[in-house]
KEDRENKOL-641188 format. One record per residue: residue in one letter; x, y, z of N, C-alpha, C, CB in turn. Coordinates in Angstrom, 3 decimals. Atoms other than C-alpha are relative to their C-alpha. Glycine has a CB too. Example, Ala and Ser with C-alpha at 12.3 -4.5 7.8 and 13.67 -1.06 7.14 Angstrom:
// KEDRENKOL-641188
- A  0.890  -1.190  0.000  12.300  -4.500  7.800  0.900  1.200  0.000  -0.992  0.027  1.246
- S  -0.820  -1.190  -0.060  13.670  -1.060  7.140  -0.770  1.090  0.730  0.414  0.462  -1.415
This chain:
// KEDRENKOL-641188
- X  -0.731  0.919  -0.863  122.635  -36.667  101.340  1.380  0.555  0.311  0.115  -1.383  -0.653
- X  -1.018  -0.073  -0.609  125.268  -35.790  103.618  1.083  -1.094  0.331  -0.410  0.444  0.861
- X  -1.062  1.082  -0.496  128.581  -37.858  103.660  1.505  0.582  0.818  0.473  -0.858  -1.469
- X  -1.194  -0.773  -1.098  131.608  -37.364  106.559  1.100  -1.403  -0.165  -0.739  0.378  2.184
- X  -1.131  1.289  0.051  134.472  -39.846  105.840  0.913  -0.098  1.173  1.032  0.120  -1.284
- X  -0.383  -0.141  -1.222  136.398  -41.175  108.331  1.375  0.706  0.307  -0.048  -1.214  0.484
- X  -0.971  -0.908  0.083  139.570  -39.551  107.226  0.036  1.078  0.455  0.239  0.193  -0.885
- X  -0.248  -1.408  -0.067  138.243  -36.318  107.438  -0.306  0.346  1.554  -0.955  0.849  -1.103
- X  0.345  -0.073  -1.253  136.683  -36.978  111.286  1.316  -0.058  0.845  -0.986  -1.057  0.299
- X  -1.600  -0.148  -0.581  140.236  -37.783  112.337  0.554  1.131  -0.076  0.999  -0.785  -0.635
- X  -0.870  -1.232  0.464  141.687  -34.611  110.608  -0.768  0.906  1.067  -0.101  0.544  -1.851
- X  0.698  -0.169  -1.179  138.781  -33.195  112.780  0.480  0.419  1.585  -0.523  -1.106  0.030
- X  -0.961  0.186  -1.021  140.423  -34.429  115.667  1.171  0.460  0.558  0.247  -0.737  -0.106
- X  -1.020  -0.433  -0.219  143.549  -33.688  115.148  0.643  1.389  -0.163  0.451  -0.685  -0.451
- X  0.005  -1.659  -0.521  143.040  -29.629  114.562  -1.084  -0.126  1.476  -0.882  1.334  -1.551
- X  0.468  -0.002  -1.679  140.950  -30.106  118.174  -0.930  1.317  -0.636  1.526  0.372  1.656
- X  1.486  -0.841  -0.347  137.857  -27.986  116.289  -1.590  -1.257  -0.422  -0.033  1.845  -1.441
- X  0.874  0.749  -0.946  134.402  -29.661  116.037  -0.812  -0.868  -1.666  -1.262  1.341  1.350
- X  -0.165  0.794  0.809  133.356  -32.589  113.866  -1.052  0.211  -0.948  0.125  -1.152  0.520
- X  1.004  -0.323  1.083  130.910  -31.009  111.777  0.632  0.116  -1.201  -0.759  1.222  0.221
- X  -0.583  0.082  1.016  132.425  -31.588  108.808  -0.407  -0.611  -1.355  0.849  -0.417  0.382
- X  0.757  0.614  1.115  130.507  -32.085  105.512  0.732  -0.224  -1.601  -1.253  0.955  -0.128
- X  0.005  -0.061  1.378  131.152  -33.400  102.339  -1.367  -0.444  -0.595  1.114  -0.821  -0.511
- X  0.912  0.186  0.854  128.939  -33.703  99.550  -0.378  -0.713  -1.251  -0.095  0.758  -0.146
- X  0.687  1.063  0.957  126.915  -36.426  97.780  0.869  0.478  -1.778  -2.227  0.335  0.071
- X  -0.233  -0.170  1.638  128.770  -37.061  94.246  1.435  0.566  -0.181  -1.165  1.135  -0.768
- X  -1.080  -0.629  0.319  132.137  -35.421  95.170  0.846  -0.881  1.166  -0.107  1.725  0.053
- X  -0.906  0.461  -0.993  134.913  -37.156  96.786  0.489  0.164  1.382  0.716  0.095  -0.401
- X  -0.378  -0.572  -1.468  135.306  -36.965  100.694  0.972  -0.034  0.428  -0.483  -0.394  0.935
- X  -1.286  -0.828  -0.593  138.909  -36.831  100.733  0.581  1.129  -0.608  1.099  -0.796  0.100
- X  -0.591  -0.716  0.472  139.125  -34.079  98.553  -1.166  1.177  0.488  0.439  -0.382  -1.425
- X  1.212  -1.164  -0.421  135.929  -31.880  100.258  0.283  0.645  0.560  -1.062  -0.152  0.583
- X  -0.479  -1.091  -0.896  136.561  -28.918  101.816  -0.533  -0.352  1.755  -0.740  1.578  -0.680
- X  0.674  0.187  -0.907  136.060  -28.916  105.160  -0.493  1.382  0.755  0.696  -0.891  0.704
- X  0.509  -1.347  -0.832  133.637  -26.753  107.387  0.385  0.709  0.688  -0.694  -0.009  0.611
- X  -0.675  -0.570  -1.089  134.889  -25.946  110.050  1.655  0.101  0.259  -0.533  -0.678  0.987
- X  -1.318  0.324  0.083  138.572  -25.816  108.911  0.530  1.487  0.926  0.565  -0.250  -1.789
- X  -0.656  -0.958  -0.302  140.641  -23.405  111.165  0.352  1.094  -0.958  0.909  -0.475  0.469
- X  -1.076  -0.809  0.957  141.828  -20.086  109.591  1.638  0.395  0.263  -0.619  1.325  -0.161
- X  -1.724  0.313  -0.199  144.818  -20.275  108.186  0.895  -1.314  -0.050  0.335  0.378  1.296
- X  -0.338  1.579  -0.408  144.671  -24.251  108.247  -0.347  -0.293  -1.443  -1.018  -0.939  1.388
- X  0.489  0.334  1.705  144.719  -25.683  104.575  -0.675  -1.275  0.310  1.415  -0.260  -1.369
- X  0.876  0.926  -0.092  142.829  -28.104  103.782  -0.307  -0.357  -1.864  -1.357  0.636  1.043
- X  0.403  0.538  1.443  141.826  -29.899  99.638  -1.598  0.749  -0.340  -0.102  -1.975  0.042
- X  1.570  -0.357  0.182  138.717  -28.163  98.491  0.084  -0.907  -1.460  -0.538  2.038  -0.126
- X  0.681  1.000  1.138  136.992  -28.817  95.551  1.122  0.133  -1.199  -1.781  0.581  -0.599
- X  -0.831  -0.317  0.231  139.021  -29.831  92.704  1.308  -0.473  -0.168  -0.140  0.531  0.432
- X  -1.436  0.262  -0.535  142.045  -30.710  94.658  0.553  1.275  -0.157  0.891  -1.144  -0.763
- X  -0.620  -1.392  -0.161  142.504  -27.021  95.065  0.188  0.090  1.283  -0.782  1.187  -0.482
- X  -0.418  -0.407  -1.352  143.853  -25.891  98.412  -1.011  0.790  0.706  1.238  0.773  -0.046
- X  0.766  -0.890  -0.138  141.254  -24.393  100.633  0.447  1.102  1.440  -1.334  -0.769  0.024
- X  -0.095  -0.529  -1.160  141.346  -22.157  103.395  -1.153  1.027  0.868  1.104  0.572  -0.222
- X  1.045  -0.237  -0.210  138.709  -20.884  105.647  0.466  1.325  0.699  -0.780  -1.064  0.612
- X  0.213  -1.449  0.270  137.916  -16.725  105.412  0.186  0.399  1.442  -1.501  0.458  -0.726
- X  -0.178  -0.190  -1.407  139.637  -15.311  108.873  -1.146  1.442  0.075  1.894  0.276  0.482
- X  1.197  -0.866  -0.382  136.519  -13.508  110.401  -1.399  -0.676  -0.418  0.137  1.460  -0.732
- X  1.387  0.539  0.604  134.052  -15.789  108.677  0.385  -1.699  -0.146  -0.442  0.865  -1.759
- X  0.189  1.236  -0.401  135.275  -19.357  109.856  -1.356  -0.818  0.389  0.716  0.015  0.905
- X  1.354  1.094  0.283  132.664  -22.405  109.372  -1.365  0.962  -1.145  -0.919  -0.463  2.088
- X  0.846  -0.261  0.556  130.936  -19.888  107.145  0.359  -0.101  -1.606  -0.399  1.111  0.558
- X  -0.486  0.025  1.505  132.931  -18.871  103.876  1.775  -0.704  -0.185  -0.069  1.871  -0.582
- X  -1.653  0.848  0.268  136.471  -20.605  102.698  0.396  0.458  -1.493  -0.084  -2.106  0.019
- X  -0.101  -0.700  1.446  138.606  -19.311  99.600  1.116  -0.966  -0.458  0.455  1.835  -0.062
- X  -0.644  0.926  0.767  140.113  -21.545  97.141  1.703  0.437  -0.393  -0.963  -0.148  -1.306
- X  -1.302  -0.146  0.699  144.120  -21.411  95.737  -0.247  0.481  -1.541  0.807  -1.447  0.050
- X  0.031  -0.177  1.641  142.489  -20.919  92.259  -1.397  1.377  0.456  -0.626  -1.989  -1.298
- X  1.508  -1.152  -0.042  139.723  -17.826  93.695  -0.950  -0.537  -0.153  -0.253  1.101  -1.004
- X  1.686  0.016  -0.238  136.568  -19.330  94.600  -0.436  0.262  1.210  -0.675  -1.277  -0.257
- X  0.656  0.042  -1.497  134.694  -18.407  97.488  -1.123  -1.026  0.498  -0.648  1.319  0.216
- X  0.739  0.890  0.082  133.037  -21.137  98.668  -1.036  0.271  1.683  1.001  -1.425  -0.302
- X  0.824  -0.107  -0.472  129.858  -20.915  100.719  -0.820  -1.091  1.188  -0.399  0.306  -0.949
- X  0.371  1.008  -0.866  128.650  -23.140  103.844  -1.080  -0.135  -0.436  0.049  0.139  1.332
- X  1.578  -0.004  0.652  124.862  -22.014  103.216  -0.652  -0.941  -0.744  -0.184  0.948  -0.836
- X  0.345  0.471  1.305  125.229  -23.176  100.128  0.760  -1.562  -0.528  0.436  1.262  -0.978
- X  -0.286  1.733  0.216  126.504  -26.496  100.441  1.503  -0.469  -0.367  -0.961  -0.602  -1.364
- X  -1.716  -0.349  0.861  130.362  -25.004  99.951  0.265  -0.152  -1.558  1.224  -1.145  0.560
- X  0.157  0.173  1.273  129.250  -24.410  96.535  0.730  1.229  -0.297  -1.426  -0.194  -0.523
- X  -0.848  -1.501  0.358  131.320  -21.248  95.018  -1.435  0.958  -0.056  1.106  0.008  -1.902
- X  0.784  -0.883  -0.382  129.710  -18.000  95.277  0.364  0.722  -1.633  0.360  0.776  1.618
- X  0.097  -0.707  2.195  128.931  -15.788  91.502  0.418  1.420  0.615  -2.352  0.134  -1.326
- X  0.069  -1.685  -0.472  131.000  -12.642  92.426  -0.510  1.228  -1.007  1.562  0.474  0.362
- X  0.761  -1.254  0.612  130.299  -9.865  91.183  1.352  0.678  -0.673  -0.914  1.126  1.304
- X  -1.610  -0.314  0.510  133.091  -7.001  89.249  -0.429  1.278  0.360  0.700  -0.303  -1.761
- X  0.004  -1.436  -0.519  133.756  -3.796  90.263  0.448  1.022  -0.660  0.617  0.128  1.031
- X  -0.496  -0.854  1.537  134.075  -0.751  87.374  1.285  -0.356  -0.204  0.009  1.769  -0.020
- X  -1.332  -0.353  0.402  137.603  -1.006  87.727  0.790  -1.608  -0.344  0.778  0.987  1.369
- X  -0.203  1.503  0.668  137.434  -4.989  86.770  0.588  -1.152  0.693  0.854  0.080  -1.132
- X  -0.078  0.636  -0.975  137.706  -6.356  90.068  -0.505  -1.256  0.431  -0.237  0.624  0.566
- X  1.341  0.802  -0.244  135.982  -9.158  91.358  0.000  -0.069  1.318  -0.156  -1.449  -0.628
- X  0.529  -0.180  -1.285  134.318  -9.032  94.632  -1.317  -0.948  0.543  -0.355  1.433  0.006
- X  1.155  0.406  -0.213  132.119  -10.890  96.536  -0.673  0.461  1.819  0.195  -1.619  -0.393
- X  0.404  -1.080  -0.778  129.837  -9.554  99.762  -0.291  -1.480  1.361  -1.600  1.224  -0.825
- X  -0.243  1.085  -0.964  130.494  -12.291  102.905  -1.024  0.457  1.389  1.825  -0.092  0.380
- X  0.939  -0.448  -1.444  127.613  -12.179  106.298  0.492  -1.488  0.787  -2.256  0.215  -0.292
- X  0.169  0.643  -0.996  128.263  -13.056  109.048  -0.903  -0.341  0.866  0.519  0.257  0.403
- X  1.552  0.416  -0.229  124.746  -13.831  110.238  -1.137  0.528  -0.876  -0.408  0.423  1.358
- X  1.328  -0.114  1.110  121.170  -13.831  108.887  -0.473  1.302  -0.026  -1.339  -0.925  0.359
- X  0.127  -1.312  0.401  120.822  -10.274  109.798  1.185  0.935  -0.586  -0.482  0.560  1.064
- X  -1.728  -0.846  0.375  124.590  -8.907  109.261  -0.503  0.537  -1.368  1.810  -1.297  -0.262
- X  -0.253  -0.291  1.204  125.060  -6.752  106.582  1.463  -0.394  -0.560  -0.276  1.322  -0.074
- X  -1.435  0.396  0.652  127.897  -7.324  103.759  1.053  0.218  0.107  0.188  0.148  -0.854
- X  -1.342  -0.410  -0.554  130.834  -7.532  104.454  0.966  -0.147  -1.364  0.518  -1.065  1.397
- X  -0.723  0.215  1.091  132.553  -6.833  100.774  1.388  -0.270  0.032  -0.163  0.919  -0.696
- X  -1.417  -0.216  -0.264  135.652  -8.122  100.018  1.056  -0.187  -1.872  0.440  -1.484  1.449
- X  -0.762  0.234  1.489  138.201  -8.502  96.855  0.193  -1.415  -0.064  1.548  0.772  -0.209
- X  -0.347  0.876  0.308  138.807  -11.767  95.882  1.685  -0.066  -0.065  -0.735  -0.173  -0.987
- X  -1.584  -0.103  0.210  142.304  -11.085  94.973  1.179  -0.244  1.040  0.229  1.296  -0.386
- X  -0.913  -0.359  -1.707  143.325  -9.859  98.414  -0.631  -1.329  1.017  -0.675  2.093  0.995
- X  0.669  1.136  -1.003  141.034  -13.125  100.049  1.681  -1.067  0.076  -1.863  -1.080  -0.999
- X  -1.185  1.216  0.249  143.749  -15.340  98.079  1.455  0.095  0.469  0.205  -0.208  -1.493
- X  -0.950  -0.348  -0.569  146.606  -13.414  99.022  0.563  0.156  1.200  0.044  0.591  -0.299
- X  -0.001  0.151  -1.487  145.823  -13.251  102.444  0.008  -1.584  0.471  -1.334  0.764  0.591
- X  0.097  1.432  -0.367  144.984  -16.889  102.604  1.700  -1.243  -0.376  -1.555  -0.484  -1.078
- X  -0.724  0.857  0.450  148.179  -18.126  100.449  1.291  0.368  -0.214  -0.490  -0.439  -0.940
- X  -1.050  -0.574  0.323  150.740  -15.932  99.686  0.434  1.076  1.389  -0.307  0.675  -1.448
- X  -0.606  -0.164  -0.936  153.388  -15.014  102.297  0.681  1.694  0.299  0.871  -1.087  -0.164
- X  -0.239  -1.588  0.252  153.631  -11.097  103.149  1.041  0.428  1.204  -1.605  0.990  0.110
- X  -0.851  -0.634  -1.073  156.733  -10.384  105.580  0.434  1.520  0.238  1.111  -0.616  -0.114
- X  -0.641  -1.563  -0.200  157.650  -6.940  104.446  -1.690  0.601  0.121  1.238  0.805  -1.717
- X  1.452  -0.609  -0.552  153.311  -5.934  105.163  0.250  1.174  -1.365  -0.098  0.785  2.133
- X  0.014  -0.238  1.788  153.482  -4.939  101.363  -1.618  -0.051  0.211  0.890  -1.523  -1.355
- X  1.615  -0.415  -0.296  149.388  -3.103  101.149  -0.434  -0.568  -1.220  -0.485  1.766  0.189
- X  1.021  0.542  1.097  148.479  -4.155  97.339  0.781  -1.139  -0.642  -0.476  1.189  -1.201
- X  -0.776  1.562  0.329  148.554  -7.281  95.642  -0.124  0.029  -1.647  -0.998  -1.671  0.803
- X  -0.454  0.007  1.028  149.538  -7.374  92.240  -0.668  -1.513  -1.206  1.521  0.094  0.472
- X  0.175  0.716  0.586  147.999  -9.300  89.223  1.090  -0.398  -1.196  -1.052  0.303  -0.182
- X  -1.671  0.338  0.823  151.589  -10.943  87.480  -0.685  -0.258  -1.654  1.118  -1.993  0.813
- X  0.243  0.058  1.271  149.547  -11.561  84.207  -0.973  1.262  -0.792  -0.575  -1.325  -0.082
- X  0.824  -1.172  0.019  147.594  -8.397  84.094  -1.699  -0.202  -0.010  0.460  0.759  -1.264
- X  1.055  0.536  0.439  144.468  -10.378  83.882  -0.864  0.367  1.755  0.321  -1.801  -0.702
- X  0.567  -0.315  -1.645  142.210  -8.820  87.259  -0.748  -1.434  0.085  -1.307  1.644  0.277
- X  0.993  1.296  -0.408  140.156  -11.813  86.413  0.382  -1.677  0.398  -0.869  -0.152  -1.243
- X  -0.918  1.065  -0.387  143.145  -14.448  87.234  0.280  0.170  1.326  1.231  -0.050  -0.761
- X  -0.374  0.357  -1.328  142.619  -14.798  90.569  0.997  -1.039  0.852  -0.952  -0.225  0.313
- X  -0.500  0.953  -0.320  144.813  -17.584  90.849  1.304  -0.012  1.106  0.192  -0.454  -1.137
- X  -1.430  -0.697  -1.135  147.684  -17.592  93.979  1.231  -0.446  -0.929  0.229  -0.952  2.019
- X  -1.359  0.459  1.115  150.722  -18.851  91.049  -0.357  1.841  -0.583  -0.388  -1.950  -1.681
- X  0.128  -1.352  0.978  149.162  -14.946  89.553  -0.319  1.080  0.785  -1.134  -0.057  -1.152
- X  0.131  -0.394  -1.388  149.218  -13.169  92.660  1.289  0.373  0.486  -0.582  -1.057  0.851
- X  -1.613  -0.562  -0.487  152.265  -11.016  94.389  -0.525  0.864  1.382  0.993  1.300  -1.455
- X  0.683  -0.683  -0.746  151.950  -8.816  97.242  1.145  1.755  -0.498  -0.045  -0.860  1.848
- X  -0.730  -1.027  0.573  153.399  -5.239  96.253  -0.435  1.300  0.407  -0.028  -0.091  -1.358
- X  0.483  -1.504  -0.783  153.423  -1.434  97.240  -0.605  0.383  -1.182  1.263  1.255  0.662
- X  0.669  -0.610  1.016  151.771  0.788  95.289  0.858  0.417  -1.084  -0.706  1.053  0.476
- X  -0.312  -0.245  0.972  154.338  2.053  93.344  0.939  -0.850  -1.055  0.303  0.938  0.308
- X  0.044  0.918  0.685  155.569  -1.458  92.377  -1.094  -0.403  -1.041  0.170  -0.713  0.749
- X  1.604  0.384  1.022  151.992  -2.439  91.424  -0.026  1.402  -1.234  -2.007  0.161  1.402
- X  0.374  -0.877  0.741  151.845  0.681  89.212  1.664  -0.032  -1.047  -0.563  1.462  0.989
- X  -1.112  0.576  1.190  155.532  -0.036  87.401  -0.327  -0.749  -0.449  1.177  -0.440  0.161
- X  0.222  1.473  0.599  154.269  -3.182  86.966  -0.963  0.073  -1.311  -0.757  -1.044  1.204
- X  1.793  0.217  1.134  150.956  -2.316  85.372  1.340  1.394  -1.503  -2.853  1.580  1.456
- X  -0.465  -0.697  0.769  153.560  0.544  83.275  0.656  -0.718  -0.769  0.543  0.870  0.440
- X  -1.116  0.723  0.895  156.272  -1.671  82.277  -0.834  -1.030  -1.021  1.192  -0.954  1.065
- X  0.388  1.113  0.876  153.532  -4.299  80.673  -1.442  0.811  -0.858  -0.411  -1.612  1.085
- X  1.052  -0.962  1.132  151.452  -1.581  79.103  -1.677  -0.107  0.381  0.167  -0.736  -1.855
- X  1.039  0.059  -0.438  148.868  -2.135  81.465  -1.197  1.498  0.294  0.450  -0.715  1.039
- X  -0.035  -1.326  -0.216  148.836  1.643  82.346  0.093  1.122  -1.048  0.921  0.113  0.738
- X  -0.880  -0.793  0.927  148.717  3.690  79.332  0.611  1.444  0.448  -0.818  0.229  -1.228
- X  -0.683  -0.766  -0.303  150.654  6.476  79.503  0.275  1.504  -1.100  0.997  -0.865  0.291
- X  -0.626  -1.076  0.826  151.860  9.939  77.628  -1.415  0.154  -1.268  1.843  -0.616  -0.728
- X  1.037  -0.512  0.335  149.391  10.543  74.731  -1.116  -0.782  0.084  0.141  0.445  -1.042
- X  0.961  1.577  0.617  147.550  7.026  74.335  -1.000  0.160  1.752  1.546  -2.322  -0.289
- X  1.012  -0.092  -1.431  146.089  8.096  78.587  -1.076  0.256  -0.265  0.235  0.967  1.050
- X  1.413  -0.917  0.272  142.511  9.143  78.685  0.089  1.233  0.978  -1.567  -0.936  0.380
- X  0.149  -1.590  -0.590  143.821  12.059  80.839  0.221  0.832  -1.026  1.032  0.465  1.168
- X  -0.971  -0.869  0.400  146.032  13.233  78.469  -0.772  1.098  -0.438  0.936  -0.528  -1.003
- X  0.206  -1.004  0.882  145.611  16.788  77.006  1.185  0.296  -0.800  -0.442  1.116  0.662
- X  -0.558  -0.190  0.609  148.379  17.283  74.985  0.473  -0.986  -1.354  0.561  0.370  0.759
- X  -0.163  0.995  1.004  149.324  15.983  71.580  1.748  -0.398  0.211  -0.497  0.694  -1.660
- X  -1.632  -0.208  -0.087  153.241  14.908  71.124  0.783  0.811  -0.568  0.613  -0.901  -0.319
- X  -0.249  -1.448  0.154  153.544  17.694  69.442  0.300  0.847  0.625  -0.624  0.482  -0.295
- X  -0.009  -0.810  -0.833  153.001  19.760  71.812  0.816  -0.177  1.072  -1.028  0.166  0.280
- X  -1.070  0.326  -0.775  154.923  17.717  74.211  1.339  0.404  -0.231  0.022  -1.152  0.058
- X  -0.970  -0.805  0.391  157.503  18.387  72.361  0.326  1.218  -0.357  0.264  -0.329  -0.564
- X  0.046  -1.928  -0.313  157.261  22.091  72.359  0.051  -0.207  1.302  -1.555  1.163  -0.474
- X  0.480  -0.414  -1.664  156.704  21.938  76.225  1.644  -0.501  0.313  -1.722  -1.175  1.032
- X  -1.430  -0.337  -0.826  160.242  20.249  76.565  1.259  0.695  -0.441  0.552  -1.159  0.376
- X  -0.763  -0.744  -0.162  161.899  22.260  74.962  -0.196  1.734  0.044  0.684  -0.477  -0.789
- X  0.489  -1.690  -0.152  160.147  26.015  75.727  0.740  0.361  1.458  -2.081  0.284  0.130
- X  -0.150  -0.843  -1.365  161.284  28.059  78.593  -0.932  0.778  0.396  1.012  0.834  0.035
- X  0.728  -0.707  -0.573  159.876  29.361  81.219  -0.653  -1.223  1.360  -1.030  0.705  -1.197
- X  0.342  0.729  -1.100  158.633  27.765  84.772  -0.997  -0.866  -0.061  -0.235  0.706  0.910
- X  1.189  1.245  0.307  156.205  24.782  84.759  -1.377  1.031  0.528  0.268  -1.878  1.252
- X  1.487  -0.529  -0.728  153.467  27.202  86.356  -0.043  1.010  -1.268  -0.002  0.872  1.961
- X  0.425  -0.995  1.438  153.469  29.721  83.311  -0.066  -1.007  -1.266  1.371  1.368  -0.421
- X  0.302  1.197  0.985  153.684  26.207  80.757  -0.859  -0.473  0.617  0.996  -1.026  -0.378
- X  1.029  1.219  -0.554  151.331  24.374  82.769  -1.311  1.776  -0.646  0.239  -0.843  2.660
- X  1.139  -1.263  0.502  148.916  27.964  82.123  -0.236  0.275  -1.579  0.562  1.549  0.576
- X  0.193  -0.532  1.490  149.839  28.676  78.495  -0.581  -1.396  -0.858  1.682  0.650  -0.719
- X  0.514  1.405  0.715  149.026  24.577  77.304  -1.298  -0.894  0.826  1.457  -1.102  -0.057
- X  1.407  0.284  -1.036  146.093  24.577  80.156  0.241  -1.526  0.560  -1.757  0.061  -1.005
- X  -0.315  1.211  -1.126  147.645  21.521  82.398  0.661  0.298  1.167  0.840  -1.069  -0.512
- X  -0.725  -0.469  -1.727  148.883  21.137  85.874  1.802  0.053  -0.351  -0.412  -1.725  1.640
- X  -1.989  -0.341  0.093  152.714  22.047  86.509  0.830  -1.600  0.166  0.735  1.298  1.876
- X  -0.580  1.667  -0.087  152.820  18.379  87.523  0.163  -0.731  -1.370  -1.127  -1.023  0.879
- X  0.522  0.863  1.184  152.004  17.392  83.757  1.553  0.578  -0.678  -1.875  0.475  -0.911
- X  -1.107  -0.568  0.618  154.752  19.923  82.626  1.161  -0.328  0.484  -0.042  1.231  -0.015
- X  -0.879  0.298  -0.755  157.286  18.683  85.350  0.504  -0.991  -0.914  -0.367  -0.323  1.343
- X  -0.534  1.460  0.254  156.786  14.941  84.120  0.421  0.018  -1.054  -0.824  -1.106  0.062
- X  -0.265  0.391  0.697  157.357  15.796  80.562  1.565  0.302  -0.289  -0.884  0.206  -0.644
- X  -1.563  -0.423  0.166  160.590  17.924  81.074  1.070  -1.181  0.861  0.211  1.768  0.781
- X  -1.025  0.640  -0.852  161.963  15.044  83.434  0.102  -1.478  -0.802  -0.505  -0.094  1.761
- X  0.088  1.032  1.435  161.334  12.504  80.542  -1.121  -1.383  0.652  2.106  -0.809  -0.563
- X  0.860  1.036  -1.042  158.645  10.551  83.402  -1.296  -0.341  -1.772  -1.065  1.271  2.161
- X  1.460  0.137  0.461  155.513  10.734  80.382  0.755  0.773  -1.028  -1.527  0.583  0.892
- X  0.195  -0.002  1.833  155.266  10.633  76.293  1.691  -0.279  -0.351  -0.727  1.996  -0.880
- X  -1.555  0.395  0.375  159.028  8.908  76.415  -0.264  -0.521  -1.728  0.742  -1.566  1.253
- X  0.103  0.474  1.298  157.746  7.028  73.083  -0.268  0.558  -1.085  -0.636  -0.709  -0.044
- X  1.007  -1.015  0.561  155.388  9.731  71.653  1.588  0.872  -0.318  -1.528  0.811  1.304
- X  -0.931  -1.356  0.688  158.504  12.456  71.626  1.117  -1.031  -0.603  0.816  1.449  1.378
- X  -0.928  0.429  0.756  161.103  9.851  70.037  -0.073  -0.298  -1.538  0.314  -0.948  0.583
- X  0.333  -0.412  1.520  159.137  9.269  67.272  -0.459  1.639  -0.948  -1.165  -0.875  -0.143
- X  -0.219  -1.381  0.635  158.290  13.141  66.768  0.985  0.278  -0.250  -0.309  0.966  0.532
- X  -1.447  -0.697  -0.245  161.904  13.761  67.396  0.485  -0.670  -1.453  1.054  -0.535  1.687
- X  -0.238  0.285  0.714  162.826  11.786  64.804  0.049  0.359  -1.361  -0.266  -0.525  0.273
């Protein structure tokens, strides 16, 4: 059973798009998302979360203030994303019955939908380090080499020996900053790039690792 309250037929109205507008048996119809909500136009989803409907996939998919993707198909029921090696979450949006997927991040849905980007800042930043806190309060928009201080400064990023690149012990680090000789003959004699030998003589990588050797 389909229910359309009259609240929401007005609201309807008064964005001037078209009154198909469903809520659903058992859930409150002034708090239902609506179908056909403009993108870019908020609206209460489920909840009493804020919704907003997916620009490119209006009356089809809509993405919540707290990360859900919610599904017309499916009765604007949330969608089971999926995660992506690097601990993403993603889910795969069609725009018709033949379309193929149109993948997208969750992260970047919410950010696009809620959070305000004037300086066109490319990645969006998780403020608790948690990829799986989609939430727009845990959400930033940030360049890359913000997002990557960020993930450094909160130990998101390990760094110096604790990396899974690393090759060197802090030992050795510490031999490397203080040996002579050009980063391309150290980067050869301890078998790493000159970039590895650069960062340790400029104190960029194993700042923690050589204070306690040094010590």
């Amino acid at each position: 059973m389909k229910v359309v309250s009259k609240k929401i037929r007005e609201s309807a109205r008064g964005q001037d798009c078209t009154v198909r507008l469903i809520g659903i048996c058992n859930f409150n119809p002034e708090t239902t998302v609506l179908a056909h909500l403009p993108c870019g136009q908020k609206g209460m989803g489920m909840k009493g979360f804020d919704t907003v409907a997916i620009h490119g996939f209006e009356g089809l998919y809509a993405i919540t203030s707290d990360g859900q993707v919610l599904s017309a198909k499916k009765g604007w029921k949330p969608l089971r994303p999926g995660i992506k090696p690097g601990g993403y979450q993603f889910v795969g949006l069609y725009s018709g019955q033949k379309a193929k997927p149109s993948y997208r991040m969750i992260h970047r849905l919410v950010a696009e939908a809620f959070i305000p980007n004037p300086e066109s800042k490319d990645e969006v930043n998780h403020l608790d380090g948690n990829k799986l806190n989609n939430q727009a309060a845990n959400l930033e928009w940030s360049t890359r080499s913000e997002n990557a201080a960020h993930g450094f400064a909160n130990g998101l990023i390990p760094s110096g020996a604790s990396s899974y690149q690393s090759k060197l012990s802090p030992a050795q680090a510490l031999e490397v900053l203080s040996a002579e000789g050009s980063y391309k003959t150290l980067a050869a004699e301890y078998g790493v790039s000159a970039q590895t030998i650069c960062n340790i003589k400029r104190g960029k990588t194993y700042k923690l690792e050589l204070a306690e050797v040094s010590k």
